[in-house]
ZADO-1210 file (C-alpha; in nm, 4 decimals, padded with zeros to 6 digits):
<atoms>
<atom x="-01.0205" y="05.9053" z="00.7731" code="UNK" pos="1"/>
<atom x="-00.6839" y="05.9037" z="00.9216" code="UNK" pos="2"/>
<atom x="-00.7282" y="05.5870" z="01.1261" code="UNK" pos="3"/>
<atom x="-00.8802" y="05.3575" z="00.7928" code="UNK" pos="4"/>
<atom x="-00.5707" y="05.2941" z="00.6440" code="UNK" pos="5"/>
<atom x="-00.4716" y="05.1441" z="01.0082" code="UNK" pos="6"/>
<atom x="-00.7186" y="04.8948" z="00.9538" code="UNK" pos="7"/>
<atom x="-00.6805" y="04.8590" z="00.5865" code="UNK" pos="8"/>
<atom x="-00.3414" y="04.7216" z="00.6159" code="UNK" pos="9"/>
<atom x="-00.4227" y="04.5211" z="00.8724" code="UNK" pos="10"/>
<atom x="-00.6783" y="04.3795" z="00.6771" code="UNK" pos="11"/>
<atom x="-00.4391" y="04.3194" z="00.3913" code="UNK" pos="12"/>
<atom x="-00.1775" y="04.1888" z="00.6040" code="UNK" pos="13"/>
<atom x="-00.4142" y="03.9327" z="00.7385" code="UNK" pos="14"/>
<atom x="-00.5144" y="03.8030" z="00.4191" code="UNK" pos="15"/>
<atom x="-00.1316" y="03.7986" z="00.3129" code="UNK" pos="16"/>
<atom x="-00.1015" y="03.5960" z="00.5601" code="UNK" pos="17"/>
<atom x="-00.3895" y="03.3421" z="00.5518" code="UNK" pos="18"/>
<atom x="-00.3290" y="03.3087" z="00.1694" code="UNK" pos="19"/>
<atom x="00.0618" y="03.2126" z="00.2617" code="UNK" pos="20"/>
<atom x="-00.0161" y="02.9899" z="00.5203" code="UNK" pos="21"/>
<atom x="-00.2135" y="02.7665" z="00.3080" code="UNK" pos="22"/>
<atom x="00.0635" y="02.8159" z="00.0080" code="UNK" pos="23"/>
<atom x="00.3239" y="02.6392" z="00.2412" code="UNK" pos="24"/>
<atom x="00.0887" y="02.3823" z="00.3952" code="UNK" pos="25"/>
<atom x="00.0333" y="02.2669" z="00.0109" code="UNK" pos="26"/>
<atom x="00.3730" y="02.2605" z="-00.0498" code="UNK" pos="27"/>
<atom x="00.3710" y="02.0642" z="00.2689" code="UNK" pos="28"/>
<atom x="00.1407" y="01.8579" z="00.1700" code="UNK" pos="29"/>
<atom x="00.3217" y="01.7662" z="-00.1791" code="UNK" pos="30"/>
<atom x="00.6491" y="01.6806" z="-00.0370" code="UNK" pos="31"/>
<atom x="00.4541" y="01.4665" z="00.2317" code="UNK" pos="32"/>
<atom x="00.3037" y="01.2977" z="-00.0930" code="UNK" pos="33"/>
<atom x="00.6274" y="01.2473" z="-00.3035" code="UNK" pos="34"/>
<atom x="00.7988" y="01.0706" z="00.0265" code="UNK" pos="35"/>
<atom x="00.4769" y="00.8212" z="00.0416" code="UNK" pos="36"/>
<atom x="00.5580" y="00.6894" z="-00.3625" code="UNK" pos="37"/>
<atom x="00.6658" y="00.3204" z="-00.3902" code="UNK" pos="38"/>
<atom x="00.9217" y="00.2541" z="-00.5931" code="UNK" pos="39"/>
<atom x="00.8544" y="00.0310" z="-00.8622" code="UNK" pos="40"/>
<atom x="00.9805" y="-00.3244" z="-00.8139" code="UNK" pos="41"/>
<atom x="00.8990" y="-00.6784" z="-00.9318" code="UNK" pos="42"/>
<atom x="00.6631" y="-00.9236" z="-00.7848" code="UNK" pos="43"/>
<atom x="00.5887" y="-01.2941" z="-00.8750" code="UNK" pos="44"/>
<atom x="00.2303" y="-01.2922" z="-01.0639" code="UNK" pos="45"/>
<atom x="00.0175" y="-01.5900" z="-01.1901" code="UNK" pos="46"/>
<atom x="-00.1366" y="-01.5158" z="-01.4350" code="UNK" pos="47"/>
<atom x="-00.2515" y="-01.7579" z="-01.7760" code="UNK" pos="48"/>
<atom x="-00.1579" y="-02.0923" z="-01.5674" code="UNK" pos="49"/>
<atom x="00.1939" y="-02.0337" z="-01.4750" code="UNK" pos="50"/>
<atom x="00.4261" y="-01.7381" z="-01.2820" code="UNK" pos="51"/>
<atom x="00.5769" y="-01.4780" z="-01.4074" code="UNK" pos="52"/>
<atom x="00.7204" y="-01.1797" z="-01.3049" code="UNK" pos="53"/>
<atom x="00.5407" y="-00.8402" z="-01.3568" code="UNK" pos="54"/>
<atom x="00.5895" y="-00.5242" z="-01.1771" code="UNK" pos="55"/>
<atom x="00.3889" y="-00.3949" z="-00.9586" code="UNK" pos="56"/>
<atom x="00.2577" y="-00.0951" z="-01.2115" code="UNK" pos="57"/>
<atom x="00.0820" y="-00.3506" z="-01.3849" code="UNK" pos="58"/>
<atom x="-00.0980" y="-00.5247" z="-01.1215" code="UNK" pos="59"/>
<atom x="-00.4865" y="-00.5333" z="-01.1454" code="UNK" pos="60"/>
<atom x="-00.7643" y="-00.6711" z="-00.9140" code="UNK" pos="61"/>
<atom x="-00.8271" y="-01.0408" z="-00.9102" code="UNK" pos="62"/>
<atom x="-00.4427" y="-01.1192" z="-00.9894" code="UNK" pos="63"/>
<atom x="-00.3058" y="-01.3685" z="-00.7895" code="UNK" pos="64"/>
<atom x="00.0751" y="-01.2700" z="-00.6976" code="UNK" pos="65"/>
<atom x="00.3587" y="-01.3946" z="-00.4376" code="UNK" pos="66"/>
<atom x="00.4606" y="-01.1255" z="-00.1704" code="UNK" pos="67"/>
<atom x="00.8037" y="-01.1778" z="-00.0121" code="UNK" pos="68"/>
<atom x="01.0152" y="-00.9888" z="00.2758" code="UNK" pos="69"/>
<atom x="01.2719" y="-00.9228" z="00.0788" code="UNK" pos="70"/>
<atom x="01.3268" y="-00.6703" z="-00.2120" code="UNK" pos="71"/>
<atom x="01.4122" y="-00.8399" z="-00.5343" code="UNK" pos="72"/>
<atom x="01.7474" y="-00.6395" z="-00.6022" code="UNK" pos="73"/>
<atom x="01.9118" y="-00.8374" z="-00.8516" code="UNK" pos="74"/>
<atom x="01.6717" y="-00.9727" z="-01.0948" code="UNK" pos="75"/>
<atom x="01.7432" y="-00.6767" z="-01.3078" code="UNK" pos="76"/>
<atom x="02.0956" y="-00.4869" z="-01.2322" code="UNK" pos="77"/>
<atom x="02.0707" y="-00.2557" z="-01.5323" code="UNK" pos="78"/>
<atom x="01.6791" y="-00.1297" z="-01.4308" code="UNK" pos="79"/>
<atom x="01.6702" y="00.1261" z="-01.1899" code="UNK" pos="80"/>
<atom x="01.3246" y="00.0530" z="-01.0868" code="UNK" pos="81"/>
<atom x="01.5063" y="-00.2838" z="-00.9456" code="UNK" pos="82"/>
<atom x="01.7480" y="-00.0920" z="-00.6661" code="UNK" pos="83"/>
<atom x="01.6498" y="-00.0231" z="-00.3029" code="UNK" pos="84"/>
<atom x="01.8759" y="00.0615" z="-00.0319" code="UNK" pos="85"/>
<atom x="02.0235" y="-00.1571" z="00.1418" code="UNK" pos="86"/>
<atom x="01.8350" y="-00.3966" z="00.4733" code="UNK" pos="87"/>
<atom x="01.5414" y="-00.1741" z="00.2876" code="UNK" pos="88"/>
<atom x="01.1902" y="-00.3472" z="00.3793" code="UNK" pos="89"/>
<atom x="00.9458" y="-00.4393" z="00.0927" code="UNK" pos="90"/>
<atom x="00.6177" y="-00.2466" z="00.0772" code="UNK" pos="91"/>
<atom x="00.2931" y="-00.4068" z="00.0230" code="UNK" pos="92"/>
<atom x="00.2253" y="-00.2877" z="-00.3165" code="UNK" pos="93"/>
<atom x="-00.2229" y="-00.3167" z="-00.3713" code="UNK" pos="94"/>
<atom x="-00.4596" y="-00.4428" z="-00.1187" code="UNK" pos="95"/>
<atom x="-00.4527" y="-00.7338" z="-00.1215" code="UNK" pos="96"/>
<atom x="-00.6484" y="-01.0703" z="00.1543" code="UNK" pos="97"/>
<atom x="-00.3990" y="-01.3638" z="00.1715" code="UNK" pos="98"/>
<atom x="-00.5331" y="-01.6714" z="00.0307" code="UNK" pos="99"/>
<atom x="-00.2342" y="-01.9144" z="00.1712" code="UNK" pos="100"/>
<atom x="00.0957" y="-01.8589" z="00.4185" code="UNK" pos="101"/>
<atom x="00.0934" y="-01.5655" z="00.7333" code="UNK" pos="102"/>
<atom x="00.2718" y="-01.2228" z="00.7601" code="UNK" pos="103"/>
<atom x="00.3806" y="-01.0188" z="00.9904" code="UNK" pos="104"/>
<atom x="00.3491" y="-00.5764" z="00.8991" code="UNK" pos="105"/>
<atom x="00.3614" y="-00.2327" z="01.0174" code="UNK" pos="106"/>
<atom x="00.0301" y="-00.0737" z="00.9101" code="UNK" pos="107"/>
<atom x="00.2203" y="00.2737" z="01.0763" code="UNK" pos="108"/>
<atom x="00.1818" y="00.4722" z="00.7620" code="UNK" pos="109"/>
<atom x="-00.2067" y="00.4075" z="00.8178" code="UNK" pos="110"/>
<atom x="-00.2730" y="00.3930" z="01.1182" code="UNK" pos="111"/>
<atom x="-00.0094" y="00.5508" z="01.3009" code="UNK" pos="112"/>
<atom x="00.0152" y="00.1964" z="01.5075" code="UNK" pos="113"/>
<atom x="00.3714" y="00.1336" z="01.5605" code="UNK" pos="114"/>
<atom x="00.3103" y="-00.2379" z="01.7005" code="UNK" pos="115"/>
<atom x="00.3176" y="-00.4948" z="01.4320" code="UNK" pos="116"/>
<atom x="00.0248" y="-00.6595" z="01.3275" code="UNK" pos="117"/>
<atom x="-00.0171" y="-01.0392" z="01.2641" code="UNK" pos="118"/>
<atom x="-00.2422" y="-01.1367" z="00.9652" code="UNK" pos="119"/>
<atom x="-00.2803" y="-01.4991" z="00.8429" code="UNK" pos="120"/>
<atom x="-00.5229" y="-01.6524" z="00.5470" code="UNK" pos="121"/>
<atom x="-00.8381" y="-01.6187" z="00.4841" code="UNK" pos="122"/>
<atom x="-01.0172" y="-02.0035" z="00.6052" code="UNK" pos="123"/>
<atom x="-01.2256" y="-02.1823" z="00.3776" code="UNK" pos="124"/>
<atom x="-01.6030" y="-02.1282" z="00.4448" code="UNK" pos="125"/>
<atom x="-01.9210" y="-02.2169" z="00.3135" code="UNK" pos="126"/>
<atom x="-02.0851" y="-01.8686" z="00.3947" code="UNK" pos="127"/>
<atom x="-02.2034" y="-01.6875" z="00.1100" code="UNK" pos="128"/>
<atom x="-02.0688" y="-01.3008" z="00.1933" code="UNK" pos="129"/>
<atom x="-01.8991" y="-01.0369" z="00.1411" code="UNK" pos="130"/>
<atom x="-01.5724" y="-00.9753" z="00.1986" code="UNK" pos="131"/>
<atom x="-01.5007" y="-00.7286" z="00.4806" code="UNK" pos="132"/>
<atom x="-01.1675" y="-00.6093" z="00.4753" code="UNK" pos="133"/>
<atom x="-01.2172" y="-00.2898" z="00.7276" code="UNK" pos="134"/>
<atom x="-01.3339" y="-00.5042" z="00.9972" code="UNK" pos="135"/>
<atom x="-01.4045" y="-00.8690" z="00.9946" code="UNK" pos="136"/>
<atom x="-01.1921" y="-00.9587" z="00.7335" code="UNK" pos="137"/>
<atom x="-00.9339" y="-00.7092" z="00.8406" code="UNK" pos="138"/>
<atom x="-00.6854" y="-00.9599" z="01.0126" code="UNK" pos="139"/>
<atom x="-00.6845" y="-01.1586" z="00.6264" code="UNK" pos="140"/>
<atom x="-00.5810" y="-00.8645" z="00.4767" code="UNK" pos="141"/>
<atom x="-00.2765" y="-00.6832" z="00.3859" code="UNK" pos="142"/>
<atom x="-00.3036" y="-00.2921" z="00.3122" code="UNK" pos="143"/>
<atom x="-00.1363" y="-00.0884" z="00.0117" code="UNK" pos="144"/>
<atom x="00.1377" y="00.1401" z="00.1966" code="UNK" pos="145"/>
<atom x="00.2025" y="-00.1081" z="00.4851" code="UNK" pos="146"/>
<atom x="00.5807" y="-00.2255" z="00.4882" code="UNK" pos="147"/>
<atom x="00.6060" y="-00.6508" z="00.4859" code="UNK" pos="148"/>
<atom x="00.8329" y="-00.7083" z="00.8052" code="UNK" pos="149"/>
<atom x="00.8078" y="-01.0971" z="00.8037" code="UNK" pos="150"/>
<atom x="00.6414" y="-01.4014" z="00.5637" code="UNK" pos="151"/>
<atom x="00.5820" y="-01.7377" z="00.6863" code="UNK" pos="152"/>
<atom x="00.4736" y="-01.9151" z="00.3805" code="UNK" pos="153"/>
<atom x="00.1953" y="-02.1814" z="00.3519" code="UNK" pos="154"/>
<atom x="00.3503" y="-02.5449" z="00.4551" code="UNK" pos="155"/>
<atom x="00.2535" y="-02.6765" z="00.1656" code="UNK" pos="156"/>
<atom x="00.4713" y="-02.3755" z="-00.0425" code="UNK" pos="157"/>
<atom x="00.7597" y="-02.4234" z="00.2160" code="UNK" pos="158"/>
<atom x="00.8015" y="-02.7965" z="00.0950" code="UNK" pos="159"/>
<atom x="01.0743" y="-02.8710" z="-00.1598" code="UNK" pos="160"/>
<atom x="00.9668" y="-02.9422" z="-00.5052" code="UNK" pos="161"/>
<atom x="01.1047" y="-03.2806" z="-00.5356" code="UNK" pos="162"/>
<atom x="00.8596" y="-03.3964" z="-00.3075" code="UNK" pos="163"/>
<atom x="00.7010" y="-03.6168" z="-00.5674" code="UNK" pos="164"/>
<atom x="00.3593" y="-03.4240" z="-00.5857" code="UNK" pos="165"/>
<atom x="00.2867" y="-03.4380" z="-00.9555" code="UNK" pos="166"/>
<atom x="00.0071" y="-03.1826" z="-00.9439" code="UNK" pos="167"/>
<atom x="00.2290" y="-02.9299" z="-00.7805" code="UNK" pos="168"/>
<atom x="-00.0215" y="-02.7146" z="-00.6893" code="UNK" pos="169"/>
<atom x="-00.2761" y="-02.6472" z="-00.4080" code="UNK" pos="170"/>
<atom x="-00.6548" y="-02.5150" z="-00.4967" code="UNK" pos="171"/>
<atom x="-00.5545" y="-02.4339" z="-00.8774" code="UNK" pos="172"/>
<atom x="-00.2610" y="-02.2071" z="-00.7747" code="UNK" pos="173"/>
<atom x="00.1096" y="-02.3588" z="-00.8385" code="UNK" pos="174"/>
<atom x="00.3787" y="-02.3540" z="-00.5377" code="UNK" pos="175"/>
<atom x="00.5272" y="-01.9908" z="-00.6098" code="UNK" pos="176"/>
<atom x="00.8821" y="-01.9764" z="-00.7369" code="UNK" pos="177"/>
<atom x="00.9772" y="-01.7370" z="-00.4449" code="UNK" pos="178"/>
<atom x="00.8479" y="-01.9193" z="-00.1846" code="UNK" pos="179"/>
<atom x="00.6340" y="-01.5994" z="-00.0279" code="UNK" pos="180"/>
<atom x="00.2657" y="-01.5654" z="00.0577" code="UNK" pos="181"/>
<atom x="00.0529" y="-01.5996" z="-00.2243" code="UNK" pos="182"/>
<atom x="-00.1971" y="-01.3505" z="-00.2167" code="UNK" pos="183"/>
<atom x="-00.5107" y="-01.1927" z="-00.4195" code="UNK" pos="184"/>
<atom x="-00.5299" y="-00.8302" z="-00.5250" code="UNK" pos="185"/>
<atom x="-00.8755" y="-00.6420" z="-00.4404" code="UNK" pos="186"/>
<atom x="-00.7708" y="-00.2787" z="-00.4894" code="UNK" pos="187"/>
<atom x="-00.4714" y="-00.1366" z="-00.6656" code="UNK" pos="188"/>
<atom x="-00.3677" y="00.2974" z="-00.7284" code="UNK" pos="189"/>
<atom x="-00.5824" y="00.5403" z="-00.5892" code="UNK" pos="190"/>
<atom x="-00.8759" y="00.2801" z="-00.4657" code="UNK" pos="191"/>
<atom x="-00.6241" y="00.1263" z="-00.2334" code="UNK" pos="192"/>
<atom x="-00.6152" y="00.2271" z="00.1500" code="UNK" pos="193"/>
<atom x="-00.2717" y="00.4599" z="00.0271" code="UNK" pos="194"/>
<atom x="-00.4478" y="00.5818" z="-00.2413" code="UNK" pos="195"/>
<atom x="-00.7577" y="00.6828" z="-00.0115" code="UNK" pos="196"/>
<atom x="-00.4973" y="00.8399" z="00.2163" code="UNK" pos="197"/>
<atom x="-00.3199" y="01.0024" z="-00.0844" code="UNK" pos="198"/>
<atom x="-00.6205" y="01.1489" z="-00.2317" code="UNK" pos="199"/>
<atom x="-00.7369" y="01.2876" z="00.1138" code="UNK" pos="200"/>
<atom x="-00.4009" y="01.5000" z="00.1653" code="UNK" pos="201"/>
<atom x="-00.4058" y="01.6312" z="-00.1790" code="UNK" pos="202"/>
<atom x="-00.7664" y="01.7812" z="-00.1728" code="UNK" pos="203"/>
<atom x="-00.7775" y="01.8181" z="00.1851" code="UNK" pos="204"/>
<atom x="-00.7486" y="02.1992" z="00.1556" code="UNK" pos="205"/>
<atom x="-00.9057" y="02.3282" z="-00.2116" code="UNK" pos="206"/>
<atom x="-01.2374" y="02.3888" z="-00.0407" code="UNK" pos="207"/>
<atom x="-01.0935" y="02.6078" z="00.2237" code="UNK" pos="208"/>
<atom x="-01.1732" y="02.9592" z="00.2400" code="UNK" pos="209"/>
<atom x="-01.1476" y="03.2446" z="00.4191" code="UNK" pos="210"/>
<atom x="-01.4975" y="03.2700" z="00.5080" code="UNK" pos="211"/>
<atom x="-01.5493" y="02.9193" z="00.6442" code="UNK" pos="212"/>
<atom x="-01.5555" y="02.7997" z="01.0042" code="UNK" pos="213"/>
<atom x="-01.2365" y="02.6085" z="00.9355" code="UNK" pos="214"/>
<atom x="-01.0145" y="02.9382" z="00.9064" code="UNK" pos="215"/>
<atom x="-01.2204" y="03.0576" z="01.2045" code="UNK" pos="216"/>
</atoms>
């Protein structure tokens, strides 16, 4: 009887342990989440026949909005929300396929793919599909978490607007006020590629035990 307590502290300790491990990898976990938040800025929206600036809290799918490479810092000196550091890249706020104009981003916080990637609009087709963002589609469309490193708009949007076009517009959608890509949300919070990613890393670890092949 000597020799059990041996083993019964050992057996304690390595629970201790186990049980610690996974404390600190979930506080891990949380601070790796709190660094991934975007701070809330503004964005041009069109929404009701005409643009208008709405943050990017109140996006929703379908919207059309104008996406830019540079952070709106003064629209709003007095609102926090409004301030970014300085040279501080834009990030792409929803998912979202680009309907007119090109970008250039870094999908790194994704995919761990430090080369930029190129995307450009989606053409005008006939064909009566889906739309496949994850592969097919994927070069059309910009992900939720991915910073904005260059926007070439649409010529038409690049033109001044004393150009004489009366209409002003191109396929129902007005020349933005901002001059960025104009763009059409599919996904927005926790259905977007960041929130996917977000979700993942939060309950990556609550079905974890002891007795599983995972602690093995």
């Amino acid at each position: 009887l000597d020799t059990y307590w041996k083993y019964t502290m050992f057996t304690f300790a390595s629970i201790l342990g186990f049980e610690a491990s996974t404390a600190f990898q979930r506080l891990k976990s949380m601070n790796t989440l709190r660094g991934m938040t975007t701070k809330n800025f503004s964005v041009q929206v069109f929404r009701c026949g005409k643009w208008e600036e709405r943050t990017i809290e109140e996006l929703i799918p379908r919207d059309i909005v104008s996406l830019v490479d540079r952070l709106q810092t003064d629209a709003n000196p007095a609102n926090p929300t409004q301030k970014h550091p300085e040279g501080a890249k834009p990030i792409v706020p929803c998912d979202c396929v680009i309907v007119r104009g090109s970008a250039v981003v870094n999908e790194a916080s994704l995919t761990g793919e430090s080369v930029p990637q190129m995307k450009d609009a989606l053409p005008p087709s006939g064909e009566d599909r889906p739309l496949d963002i994850v592969d097919r589609d994927r070069i059309h469309t910009l992900f939720s978490g991915t910073t904005l490193i260059q926007v070439t708009p649409d010529a038409y949007d690049a033109l001044p607007d004393n150009t004489g076009n009366s209409s002003n517009e191109t396929n129902g959608i007005p020349r933005p006020p901002d001059g960025g890509v104009v763009c059409c949300v599919l996904r927005t919070g926790f259905s977007s590629s960041q929130g996917e990613l977000v979700r993942m890393i939060e309950f990556s670890q609550e079905n974890v035990a002891a007795d599983h092949k995972e602690t093995a």
